[in-house]
C-alpha positions as CSV (number, residue, x, y, z in Angstrom):
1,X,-35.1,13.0,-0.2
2,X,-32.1,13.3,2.0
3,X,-28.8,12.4,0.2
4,X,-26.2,10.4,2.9
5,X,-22.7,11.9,2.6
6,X,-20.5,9.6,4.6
7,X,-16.4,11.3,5.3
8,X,-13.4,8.8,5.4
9,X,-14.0,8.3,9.4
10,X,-17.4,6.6,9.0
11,X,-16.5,5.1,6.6
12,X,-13.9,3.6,8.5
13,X,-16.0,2.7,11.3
14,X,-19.0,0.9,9.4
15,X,-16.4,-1.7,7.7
16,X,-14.9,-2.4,11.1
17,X,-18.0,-3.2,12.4
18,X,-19.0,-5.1,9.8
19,X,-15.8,-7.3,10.1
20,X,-16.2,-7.5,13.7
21,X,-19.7,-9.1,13.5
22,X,-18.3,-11.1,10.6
23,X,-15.7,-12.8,12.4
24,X,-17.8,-12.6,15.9
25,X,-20.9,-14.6,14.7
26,X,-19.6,-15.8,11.6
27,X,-16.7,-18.3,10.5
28,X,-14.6,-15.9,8.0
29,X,-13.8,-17.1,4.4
30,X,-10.7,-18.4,3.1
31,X,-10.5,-16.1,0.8
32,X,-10.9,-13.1,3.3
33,X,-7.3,-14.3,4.5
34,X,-6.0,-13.4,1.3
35,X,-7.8,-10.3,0.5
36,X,-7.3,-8.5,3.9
37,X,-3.1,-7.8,2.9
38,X,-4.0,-6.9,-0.5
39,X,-6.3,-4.4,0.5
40,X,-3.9,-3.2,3.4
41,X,-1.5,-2.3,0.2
42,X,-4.4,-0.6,-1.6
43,X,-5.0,1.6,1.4
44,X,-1.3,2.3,2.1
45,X,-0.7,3.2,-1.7
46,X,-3.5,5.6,-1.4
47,X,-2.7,7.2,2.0
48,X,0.9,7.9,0.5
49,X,-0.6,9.4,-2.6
50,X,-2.7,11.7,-1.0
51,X,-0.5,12.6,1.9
52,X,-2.5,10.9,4.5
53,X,0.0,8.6,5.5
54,X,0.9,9.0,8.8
55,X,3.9,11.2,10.0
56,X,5.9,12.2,13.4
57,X,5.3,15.7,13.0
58,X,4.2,18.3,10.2
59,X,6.1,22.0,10.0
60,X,4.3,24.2,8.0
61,X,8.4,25.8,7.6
62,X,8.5,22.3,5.1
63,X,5.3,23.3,2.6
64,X,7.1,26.3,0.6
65,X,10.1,26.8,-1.1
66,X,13.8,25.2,-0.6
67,X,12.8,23.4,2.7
68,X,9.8,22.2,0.9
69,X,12.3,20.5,-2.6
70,X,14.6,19.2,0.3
71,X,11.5,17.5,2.4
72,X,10.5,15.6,-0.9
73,X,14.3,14.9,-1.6
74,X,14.6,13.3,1.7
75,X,11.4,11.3,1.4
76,X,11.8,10.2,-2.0
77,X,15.5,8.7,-0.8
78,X,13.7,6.9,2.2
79,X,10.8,5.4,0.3
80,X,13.5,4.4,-2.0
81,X,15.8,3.1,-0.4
82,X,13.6,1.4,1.8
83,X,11.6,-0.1,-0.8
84,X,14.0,-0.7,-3.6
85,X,15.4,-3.7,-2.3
86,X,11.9,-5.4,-1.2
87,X,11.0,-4.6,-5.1
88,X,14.4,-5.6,-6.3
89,X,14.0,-9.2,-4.2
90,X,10.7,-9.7,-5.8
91,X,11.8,-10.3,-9.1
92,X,15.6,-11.7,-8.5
93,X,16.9,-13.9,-6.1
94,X,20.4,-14.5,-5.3
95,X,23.0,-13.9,-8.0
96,X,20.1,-11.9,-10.2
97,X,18.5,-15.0,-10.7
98,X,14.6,-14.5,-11.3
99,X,14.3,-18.1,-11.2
100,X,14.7,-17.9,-7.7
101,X,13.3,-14.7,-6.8
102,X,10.1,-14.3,-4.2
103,X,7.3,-13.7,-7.2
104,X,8.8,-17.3,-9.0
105,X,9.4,-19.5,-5.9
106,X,5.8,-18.7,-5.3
107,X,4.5,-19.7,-8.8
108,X,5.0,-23.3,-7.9
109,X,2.5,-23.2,-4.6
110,X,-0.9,-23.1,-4.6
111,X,-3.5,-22.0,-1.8
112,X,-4.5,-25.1,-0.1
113,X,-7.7,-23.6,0.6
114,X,-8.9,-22.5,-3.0
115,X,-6.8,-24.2,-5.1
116,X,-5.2,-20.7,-6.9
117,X,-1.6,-20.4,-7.5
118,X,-0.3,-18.3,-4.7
119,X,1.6,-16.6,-7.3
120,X,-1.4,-14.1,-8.1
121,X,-1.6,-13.1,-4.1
122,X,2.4,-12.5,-4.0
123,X,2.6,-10.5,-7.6
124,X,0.8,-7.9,-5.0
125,X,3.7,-6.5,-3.5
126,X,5.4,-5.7,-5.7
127,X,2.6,-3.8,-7.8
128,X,1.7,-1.9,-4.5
129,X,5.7,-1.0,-4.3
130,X,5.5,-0.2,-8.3
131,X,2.5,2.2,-7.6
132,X,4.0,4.0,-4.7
133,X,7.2,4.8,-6.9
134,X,4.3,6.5,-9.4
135,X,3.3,8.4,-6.7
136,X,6.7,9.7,-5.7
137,X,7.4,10.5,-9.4
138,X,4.1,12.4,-9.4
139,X,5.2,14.6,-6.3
140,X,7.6,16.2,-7.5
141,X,4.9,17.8,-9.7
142,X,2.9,18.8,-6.7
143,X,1.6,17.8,-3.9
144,X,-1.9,18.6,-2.5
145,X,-2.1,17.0,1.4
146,X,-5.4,15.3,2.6
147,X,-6.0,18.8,4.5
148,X,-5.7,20.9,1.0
149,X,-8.3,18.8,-0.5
């Protein structure tokens, strides 16, 4: 019996298909509304994890020594610093107020559609950003690209 091995590419192409024939010939559910950003965050934690997020150009001067510590310096202070404050307006609002910070002004609305506290689609974001700071951390240990694996 032949065993099916499917790469990252076909893989790619079979669940466009399938939601292009879903919203072709089918009406889409609610709840595939909420889902799509949530997984969009999945995939963009995972393409920054294993180095398969995309980039303007790749030096192979960058993937040894000094050059290398300063290429992870330098990405670690943009992730940072442009993710810090979308993480730090998550939890506080103005005047360090969490009562009026994205995650709580969303506790009080609900999804019209399903009836489920938009609070549980919105505590997303910042989970995503929370796991992309893991990744940084784990970086500096070591990074192995998507082309080393």
């Amino acid at each position: 019996m032949t065993e099916w091995k499917l790469g990252k590419w076909e893989y790619l192409v079979i669940i466009n298909i399938i939601f292009f024939l879903a919203g072709t010939f089918f009406e889409p559910p609610v709840l595939m509304a909420l889902l799509v950003p949530l997984l969009g965050l999945l995939g963009a934690t995972v393409a920054f994890r294993t180095g398969f997020d995309p980039v303007l150009a790749k030096f192979k001067i960058f993937e040894r020594g000094a050059l290398r510590v300063t290429a992870a310096a330098l990405r670690a202070i943009a992730t940072v610093l442009f993710l810090g404050p979308i993480w730090f307006f998550c939890l506080f609002g103005p005047n360090f107020d969490i009562s009026r910070g994205y995650i709580a002004r969303s506790a009080a609305r609900s999804a019209e559609a399903i009836g489920v506290p938009m609070v549980w689609f919105t505590i997303a974001l910042p989970i995503a950003i929370t796991v992309i700071f893991i990744h940084l951390l784990a970086d500096f240990g070591g990074r192995r690209t998507a082309e080393q694996h």
